[in-house]
VEXKETOR-822357 format. One line per field, with one value per residue (C-alpha): x negated, y, z negated; residue number from 1; residue in one letter. Coordinates in steps of 0.2 Angstrom, whole numbers. Layout:
<nodes>
px <- (X|...)
py <- (Y|...)
pz <- (Z|...)
i <- (NUM|...)
aa <- (A|...)
</nodes>
This chain:
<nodes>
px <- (356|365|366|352|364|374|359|359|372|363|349|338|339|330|325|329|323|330|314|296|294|313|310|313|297|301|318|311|298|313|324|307|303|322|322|307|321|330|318|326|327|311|309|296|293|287|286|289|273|260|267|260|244|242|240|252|243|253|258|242|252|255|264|270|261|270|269|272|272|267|277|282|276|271|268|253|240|224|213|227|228|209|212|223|222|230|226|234|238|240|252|250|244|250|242|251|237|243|231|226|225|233|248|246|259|254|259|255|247|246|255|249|247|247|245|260|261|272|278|282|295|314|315|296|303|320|308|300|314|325|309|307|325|323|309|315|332|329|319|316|309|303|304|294|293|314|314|333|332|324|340|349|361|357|341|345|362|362|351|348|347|336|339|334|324|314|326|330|325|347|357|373|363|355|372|380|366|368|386|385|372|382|399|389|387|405|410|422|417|424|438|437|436|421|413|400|400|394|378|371|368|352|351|364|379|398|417|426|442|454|447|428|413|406|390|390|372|369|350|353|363|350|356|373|374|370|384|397|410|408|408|427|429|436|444|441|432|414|400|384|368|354|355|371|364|372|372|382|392|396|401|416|421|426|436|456|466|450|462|462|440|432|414|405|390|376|375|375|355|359|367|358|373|374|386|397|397|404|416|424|426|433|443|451|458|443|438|418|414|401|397|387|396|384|383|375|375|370|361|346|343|327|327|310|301|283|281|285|303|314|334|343|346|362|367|360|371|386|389|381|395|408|404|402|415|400|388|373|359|342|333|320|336|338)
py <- (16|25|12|2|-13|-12|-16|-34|-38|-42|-49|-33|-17|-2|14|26|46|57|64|64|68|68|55|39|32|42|34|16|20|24|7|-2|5|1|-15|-22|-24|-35|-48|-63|-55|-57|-47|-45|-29|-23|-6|-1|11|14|18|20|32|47|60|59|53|66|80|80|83|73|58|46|29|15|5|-14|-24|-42|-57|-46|-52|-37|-41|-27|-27|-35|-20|-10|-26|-23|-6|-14|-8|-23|-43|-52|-72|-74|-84|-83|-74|-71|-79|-63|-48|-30|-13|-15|-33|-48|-47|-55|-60|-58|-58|-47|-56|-40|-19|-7|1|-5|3|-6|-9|-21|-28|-15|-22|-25|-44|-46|-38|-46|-65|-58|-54|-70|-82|-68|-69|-87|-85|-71|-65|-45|-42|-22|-12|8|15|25|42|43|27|27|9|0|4|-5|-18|-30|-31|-27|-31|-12|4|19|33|51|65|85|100|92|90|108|124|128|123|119|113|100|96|95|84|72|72|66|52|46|47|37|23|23|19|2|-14|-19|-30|-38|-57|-55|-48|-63|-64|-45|-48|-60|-45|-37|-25|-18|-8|-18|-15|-25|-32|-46|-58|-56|-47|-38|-32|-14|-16|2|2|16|29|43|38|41|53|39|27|38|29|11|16|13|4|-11|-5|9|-3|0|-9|-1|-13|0|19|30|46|64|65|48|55|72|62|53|69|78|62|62|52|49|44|25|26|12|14|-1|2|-12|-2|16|18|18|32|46|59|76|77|90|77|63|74|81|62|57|72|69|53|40|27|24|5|-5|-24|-24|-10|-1|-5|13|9|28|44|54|71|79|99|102|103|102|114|127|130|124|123|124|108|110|120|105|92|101|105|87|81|92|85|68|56|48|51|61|58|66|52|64|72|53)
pz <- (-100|-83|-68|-76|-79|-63|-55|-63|-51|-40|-32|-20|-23|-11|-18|-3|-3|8|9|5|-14|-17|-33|-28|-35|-52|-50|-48|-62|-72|-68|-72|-90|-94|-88|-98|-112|-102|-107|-100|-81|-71|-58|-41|-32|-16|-6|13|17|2|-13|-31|-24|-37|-23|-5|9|20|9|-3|-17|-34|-35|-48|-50|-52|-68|-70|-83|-86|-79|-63|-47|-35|-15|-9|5|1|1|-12|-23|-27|-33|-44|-63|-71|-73|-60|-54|-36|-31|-10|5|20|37|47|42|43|46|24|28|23|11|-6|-20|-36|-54|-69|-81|-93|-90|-80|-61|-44|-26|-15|1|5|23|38|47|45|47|38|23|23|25|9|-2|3|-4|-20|-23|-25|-36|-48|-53|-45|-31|-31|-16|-12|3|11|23|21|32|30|38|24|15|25|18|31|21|3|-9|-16|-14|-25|-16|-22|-17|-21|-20|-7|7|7|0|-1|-14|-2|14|3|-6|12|17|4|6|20|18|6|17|29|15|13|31|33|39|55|54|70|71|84|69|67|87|84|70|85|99|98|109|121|121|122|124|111|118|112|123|125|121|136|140|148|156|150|148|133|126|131|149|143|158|171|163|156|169|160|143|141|158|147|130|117|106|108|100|100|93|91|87|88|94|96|114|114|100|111|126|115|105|124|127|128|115|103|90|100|99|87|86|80|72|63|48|41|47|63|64|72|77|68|53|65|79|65|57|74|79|62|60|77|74|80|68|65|57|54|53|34|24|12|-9|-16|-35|-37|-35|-44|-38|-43|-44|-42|-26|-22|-11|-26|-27|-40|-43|-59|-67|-71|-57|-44|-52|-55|-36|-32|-42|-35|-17|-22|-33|-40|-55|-51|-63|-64|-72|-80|-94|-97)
i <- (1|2|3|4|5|6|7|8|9|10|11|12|13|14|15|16|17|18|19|20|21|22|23|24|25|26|27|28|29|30|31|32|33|34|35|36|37|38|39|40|41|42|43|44|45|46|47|48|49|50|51|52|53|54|55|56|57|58|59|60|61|62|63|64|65|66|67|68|69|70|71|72|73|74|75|76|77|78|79|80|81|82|83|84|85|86|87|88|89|90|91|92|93|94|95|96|97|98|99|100|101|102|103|104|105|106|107|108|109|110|111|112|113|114|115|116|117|118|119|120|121|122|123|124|125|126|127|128|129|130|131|132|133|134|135|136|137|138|139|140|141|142|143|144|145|146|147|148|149|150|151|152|153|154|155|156|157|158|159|160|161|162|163|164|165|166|167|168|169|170|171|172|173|174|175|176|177|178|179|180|181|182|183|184|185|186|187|188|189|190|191|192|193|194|195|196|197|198|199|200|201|202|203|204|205|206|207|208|209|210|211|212|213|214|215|216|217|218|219|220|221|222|223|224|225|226|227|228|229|230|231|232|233|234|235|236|237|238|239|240|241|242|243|244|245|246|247|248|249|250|251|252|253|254|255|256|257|258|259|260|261|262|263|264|265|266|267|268|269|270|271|272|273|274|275|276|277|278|279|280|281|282|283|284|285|286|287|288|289|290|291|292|293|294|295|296|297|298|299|300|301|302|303|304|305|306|307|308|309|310|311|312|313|314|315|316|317|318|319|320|321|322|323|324|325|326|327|328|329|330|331|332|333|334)
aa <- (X|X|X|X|X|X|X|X|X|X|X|X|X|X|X|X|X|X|X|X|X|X|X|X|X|X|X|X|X|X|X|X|X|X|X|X|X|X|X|X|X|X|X|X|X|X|X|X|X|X|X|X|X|X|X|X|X|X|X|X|X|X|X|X|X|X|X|X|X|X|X|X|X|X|X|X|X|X|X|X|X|X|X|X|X|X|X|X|X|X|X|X|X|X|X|X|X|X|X|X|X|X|X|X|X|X|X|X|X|X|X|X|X|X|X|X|X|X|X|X|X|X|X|X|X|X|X|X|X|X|X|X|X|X|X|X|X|X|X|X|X|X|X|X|X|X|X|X|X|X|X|X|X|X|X|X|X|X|X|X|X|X|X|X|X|X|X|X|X|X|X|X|X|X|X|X|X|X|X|X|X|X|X|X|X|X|X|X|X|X|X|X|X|X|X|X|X|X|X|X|X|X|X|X|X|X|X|X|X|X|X|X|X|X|X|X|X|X|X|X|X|X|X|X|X|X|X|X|X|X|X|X|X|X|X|X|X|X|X|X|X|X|X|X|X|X|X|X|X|X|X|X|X|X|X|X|X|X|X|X|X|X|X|X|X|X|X|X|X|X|X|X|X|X|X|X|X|X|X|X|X|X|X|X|X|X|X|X|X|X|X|X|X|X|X|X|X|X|X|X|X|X|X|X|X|X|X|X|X|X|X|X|X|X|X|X|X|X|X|X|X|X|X|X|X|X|X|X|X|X|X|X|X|X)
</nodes>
């Protein structure tokens, strides 16, 4: 039962795709029918977008529904939780309503399949999963529309992460794209003692020196043009709160004596800068960090694509493999 156990550990896990139809929800279908011989472990599960609908919203294509089984407890928008096709107790409902209504928690009371859709915001969904994880002993949650963010282990303890045909038509640009998601996971916690100082800033890009925190007052990193004189006007410690984007990323790399550079990022989804623009950073000498490292338990790739074009089975996970010093799995051989 590959990875199935690991995820006991601990208490959330996210199911990220790197795109649309790339298997996550086969993947979480998978973790779900193994689990229900863990009879002792309950379990509640939730989604980011809809999730569990037979035919794509965007890309009219088939997808797999989800299939729970009784004693889980499932959060879903009122108007999905009617087209529910299992018994269900509800437990509570939310006061805050969303665009398909009010969010209900339910649970099972016998098998079968649901439509989620669970909260739509970052600091909603961690709210959710910290009162579930009180509640349950694992607290599972799909992603949606490869909303990177929702993998975020400021939100979650662990993520799964799909990947395959779907993110690209080439064998090696989707093996160099997941490489390098999953390089991104790996990154190394700061280890600053501002780093609790750091979690509190919300917006805002900073120098980190040994003294003090210090705001740059530079409205964004689009206007990196505008500002670039401040940027390491006090240290070459920087600490960016939002999104780390390629033109920021540019700026450093045509900087002298990159090798003394510390990027401080929130977490791996916040990285927006091309894999080249990384790579010339960290092959130069400059140091990328982030304040909550990343937990990826593992990685399903899925060879077949819906737009029509399939890779070999074998093939796909033997140059996963070769890239990446993990196990690869394709949950449908399992």
């Amino acid at each position: 039962m590959p990875f199935v156990e690991k995820l006991l550990e601990y208490k959330s896990v996210s199911f990220v795709g790197m795109e649309k139809n790339a298997g996550k929800t086969q993947t979480l279908n998978y973790v779900l029918n193994r689990l229900r011989s863990f009879s002792d472990v309950s379990l509640a599960i939730s989604s980011i977008g809809i999730d569990g609908e037979q035919v794509d919203q965007v890309t009219e294509t088939a997808k797999p529904e989800i299939t729970i089984f009784k004693g889980t407890k499932f959060v879903t928008a009122q108007a999905l939780y009617r087209q529910k096709e299992i018994t269900a107790c509800i437990e509570s409902v939310s006061r805050q309503s969303t665009a398909l209504g009010r969010l209900i928690t339910a649970r099972a009371v016998s098998d079968g399949k649901v439509l989620l859709a669970g909260p739509s915001g970052t600091k909603q969904l961690k709210e959710y999963i910290d009162r579930l994880s009180h509640e349950v002993d694992l607290c599972l949650i799909d992603g949606a529309l490869s909303r990177m963010s929702f993998g975020s282990p400021c939100i979650t303890d662990a993520m799964i992460l799909s990947t395959g045909a779907a993110v690209s038509a080439s064998l090696p640009t989707m093996v160099a794209k997941t490489r390098f998601t999953y390089e991104l996971t790996q990154l190394p916690k700061y280890q600053g003692d501002e780093i609790d100082d750091l979690k509190q800033k919300e917006n805002g890009i900073f120098a980190v020196s040994e003294d003090e925190i210090i705001d740059l007052e530079i409205p964004s990193l689009l206007m990196i043009d505008r500002y670039k004189d401040r940027i390491f006007e006090h240290g070459r410690r920087i600490f960016v709160s939002g999104v780390l984007n390629e033109k920021f990323m540019q700026f450093v790399c045509t900087q002298k004596q990159i090798e003394s550079v510390e990027i401080i990022i929130r977490d791996f989804t916040k990285n927006f800068a091309s894999a080249d623009s990384i790579h010339r950073f960290l092959n130069r000498g400059g140091r990328l960090s982030v304040l909550y490292p990343a937990n990826l338990i593992a990685i399903t790739a899925n060879p077949i694509s819906p737009s029509g074009y399939n890779f070999n089975n074998e093939q796909m996970l033997e140059a996963l493999s070769q890239a990446i010093p993990m196990e690869i799995y394709n949950i449908k051989t399992l």
